[in-house]
LUMGU-506437 format. One record per atom (N, C-alpha, C): x, y negated, z negated; residue in one letter. Coordinates in pm, whole numbers, plus 50000, padded with zeros to 5 digits. Example, Ala and Ser with C-alpha at 12.3 -4.5 7.8 and 13.67 -1.06 7.14 Angstrom:
! residues 2
51319  50569  49220  A
51230  50450  49220  A
51320  50330  49220  A
51285  50225  49292  S
51367  50106  49286  S
51290  49997  49213  S
***
This chain:
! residues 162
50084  50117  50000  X
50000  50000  50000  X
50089  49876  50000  X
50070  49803  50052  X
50102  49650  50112  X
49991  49568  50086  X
50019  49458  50027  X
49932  49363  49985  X
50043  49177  49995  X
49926  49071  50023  X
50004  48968  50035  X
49885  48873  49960  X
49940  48803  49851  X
49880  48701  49773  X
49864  48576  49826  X
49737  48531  49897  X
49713  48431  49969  X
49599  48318  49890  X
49592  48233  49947  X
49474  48100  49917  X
49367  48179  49916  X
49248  48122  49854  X
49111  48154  49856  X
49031  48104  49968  X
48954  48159  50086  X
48922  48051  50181  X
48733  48095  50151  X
48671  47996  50194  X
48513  48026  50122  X
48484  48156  50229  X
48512  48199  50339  X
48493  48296  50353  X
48477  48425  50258  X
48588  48440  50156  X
48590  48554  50107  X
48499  48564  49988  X
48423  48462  49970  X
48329  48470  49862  X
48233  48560  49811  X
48180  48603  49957  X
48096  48753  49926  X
48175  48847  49896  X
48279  48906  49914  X
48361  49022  49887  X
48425  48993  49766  X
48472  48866  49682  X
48546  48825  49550  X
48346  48876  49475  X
48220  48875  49542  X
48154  48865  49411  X
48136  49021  49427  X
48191  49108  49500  X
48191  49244  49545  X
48275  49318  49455  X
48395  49217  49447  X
48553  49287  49374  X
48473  49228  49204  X
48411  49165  49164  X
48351  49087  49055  X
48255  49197  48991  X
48164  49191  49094  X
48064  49317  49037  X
48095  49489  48981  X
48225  49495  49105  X
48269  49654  49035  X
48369  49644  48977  X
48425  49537  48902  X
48514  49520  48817  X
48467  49560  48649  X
48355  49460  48674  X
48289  49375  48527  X
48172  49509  48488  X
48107  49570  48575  X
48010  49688  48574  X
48033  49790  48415  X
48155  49790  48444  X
48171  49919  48294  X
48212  49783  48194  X
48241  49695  48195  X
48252  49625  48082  X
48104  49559  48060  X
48006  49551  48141  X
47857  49506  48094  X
47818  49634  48014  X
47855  49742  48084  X
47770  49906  48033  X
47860  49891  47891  X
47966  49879  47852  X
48019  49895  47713  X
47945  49774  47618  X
47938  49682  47700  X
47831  49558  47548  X
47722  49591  47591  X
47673  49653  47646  X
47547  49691  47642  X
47482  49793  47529  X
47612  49894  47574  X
47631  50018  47443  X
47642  49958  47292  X
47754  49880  47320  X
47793  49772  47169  X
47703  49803  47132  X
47629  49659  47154  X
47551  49563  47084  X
47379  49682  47037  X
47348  49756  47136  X
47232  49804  47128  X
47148  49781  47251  X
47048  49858  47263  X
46942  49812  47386  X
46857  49720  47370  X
46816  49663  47234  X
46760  49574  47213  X
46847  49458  47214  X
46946  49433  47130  X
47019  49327  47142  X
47070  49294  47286  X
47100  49359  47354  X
47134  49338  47520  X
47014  49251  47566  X
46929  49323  47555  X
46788  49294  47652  X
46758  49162  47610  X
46836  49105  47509  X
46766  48973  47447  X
46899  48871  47467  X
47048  48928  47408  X
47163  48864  47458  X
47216  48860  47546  X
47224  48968  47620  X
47312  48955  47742  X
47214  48998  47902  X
47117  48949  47863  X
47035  48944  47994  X
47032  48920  48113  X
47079  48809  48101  X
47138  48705  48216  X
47282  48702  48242  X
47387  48778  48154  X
47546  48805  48171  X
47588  48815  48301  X
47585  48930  48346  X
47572  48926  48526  X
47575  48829  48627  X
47454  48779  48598  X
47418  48668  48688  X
47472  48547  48650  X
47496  48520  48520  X
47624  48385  48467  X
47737  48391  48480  X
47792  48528  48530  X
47917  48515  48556  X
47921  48534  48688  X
47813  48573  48794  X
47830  48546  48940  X
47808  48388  48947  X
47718  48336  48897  X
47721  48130  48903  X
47847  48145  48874  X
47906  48164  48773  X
48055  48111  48734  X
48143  48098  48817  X
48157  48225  48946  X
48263  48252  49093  X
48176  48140  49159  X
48066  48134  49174  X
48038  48033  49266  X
48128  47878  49251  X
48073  47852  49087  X
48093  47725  49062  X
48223  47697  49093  X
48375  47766  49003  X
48476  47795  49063  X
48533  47752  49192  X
48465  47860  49278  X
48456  47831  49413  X
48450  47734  49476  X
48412  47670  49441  X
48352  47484  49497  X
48490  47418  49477  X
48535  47345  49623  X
48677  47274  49599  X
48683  47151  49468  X
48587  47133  49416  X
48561  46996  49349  X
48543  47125  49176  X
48598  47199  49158  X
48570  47237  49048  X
48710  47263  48949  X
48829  47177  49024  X
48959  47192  48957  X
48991  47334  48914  X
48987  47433  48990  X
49016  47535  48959  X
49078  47618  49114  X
49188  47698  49110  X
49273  47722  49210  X
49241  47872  49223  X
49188  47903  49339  X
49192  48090  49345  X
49293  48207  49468  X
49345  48244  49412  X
49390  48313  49549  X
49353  48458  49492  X
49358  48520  49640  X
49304  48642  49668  X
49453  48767  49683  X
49432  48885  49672  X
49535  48986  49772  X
49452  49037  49870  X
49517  49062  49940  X
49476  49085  50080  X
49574  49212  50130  X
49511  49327  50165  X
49612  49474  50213  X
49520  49469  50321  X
49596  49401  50428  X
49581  49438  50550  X
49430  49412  50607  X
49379  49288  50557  X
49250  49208  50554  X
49149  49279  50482  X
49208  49383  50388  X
49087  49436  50297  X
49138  49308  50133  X
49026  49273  50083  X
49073  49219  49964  X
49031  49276  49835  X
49135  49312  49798  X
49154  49408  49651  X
49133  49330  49484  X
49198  49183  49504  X
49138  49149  49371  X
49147  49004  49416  X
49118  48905  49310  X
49167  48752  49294  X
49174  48734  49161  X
49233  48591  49117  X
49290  48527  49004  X
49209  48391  49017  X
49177  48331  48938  X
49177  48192  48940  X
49204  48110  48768  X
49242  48017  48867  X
49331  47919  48730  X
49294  47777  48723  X
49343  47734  48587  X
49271  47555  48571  X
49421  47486  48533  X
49481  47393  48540  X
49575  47301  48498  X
49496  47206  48394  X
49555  47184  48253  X
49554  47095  48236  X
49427  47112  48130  X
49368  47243  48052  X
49238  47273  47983  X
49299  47174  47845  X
49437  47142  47822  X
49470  47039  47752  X
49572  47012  47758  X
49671  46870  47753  X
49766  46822  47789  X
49897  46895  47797  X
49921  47015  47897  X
50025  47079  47934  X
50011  47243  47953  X
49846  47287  47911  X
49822  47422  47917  X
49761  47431  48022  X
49774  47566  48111  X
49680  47631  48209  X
49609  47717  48132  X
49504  47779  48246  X
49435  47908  48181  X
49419  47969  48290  X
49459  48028  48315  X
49392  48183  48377  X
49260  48235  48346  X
49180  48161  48438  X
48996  48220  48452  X
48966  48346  48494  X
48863  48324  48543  X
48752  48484  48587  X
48848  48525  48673  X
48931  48655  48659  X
48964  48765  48763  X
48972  48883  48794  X
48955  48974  48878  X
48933  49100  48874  X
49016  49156  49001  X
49058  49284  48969  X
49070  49394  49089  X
48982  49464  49131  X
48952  49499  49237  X
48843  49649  49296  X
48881  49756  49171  X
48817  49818  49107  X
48853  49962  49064  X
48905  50037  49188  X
48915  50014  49268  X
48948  50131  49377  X
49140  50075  49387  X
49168  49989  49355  X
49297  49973  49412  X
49380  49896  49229  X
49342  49982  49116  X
49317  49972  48987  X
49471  50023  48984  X
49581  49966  48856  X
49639  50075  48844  X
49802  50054  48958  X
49788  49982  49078  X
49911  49929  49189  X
49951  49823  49168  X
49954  49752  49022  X
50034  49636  49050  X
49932  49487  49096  X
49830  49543  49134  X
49765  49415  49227  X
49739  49297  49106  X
49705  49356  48949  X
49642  49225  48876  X
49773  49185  48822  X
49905  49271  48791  X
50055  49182  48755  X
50082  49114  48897  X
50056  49100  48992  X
50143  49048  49118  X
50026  48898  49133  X
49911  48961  49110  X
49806  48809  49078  X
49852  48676  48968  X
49864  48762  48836  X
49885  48694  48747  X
50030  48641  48744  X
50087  48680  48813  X
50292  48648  48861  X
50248  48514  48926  X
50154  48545  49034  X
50153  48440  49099  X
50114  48312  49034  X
49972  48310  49000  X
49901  48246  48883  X
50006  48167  48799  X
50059  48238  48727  X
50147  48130  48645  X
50247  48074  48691  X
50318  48132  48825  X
50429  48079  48873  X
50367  47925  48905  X
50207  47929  48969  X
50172  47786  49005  X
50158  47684  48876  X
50114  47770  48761  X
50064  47667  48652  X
50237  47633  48591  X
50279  47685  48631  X
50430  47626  48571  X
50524  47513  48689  X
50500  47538  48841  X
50513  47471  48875  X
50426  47314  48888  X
50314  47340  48845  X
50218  47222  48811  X
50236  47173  48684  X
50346  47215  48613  X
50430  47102  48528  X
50327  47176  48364  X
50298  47295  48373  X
50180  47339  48243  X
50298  47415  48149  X
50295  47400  48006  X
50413  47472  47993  X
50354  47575  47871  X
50218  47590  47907  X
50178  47705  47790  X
50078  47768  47895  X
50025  47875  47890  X
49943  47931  47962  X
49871  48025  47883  X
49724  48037  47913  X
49611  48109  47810  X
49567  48213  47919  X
49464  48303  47868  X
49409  48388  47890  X
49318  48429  47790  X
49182  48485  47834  X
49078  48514  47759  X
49057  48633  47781  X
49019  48754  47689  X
48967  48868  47702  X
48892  48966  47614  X
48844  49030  47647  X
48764  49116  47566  X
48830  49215  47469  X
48776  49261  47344  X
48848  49329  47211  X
48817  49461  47271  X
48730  49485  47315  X
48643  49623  47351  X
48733  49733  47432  X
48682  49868  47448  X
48770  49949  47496  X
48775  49945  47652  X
48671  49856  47702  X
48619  49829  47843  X
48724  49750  47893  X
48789  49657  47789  X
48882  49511  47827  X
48994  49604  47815  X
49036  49688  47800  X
49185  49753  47725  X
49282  49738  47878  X
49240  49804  47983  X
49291  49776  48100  X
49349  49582  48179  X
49229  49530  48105  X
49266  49370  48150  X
49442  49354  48029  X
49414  49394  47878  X
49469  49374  47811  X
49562  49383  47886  X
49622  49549  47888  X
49768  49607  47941  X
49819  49550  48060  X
49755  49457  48159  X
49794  49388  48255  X
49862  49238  48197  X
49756  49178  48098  X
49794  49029  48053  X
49934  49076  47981  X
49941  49207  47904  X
50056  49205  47878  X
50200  49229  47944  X
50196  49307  48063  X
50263  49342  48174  X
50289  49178  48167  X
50204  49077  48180  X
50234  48946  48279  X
50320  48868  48161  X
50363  48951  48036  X
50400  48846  47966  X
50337  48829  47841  X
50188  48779  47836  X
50135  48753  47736  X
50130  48861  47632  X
50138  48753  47499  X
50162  48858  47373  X
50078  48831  47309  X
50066  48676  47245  X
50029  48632  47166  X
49877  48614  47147  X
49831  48651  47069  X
49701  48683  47072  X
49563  48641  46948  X
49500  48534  46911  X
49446  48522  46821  X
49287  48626  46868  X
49274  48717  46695  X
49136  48748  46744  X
48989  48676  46743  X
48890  48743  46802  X
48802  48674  46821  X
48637  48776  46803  X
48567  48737  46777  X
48445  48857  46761  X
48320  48764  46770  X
48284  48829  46874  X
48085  48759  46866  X
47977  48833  46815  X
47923  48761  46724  X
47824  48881  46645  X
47671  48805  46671  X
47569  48927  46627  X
47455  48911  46713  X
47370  48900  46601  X
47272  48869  46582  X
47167  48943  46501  X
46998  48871  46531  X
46932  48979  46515  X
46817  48962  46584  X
46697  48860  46493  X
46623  48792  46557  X
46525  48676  46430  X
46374  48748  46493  X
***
């Protein structure tokens, strides 16, 4: 496999919410499990669909946020996207995913290589990342750490029903 880390062009938008959907799929089915069938049906209802607005919004050149794609041979396997500047000298590394099908080659360390190589050349000299505690996120984990990241404050969202 051959892959080349390119710009985001709005073309690829349907296929990033393609690589989005079978990314995020077993991490909806694990907070789904979490939380309960009731608590889902009431919290995370709309999850899905707020995080497809989210690629859209993203998407939009006017949304200060930078995406590039990999590309093996005009199939596209994952994207990254990033913000400069979430406060005076930090990037973040936003919504990104690989295909499960091309899981496992390097594609989300060669994303996230790229990713920060830009937020460091855009003058950012700390860089974040957000992710899930769950056993669903464990795979994003072992990549953010491949890319470097260590440091880690925890975090927990708790539910309860009225």
């Amino acid at each position: 496999m051959s892959f080349l880390i390119r710009a985001f062009a709005p073309s690829d938008l349907p296929t990033l919410h393609a690589i989005r959907a079978a990314a995020f799929a077993p991490v909806f089915a694990s907070f789904r499990n979490i939380v309960g069938p009731e608590i889902a049906a009431l919290g995370l209802a709309t999850a899905e669909q707020e995080q497809a607005e989210l690629l859209d919004a993203i998407a939009k050149p006017d949304s200060g946020h930078t995406i590039a794609v990999s590309d093996d041979n005009g199939t596209l396997t994952g994207f990254v996207s990033w913000k400069t500047d979430i406060a005076p000298g930090i990037g973040e590394i936003t919504l990104n995913a690989v295909h499960p099908d091309y899981g496992g080659k390097g594609i989300g360390t060669a994303l996230y290589a790229h990713a920060l190589a830009a937020l460091k050349a855009a003058g950012m000299q700390l860089a974040t990342v957000g992710t899930g505690g769950d056993p669903s996120h464990a795979p994003a984990r072992r990549s953010y750490e491949k890319a470097g990241f260590s440091t880690h404050l925890p975090s927990i969202y708790m539910y309860r029903k009225l």
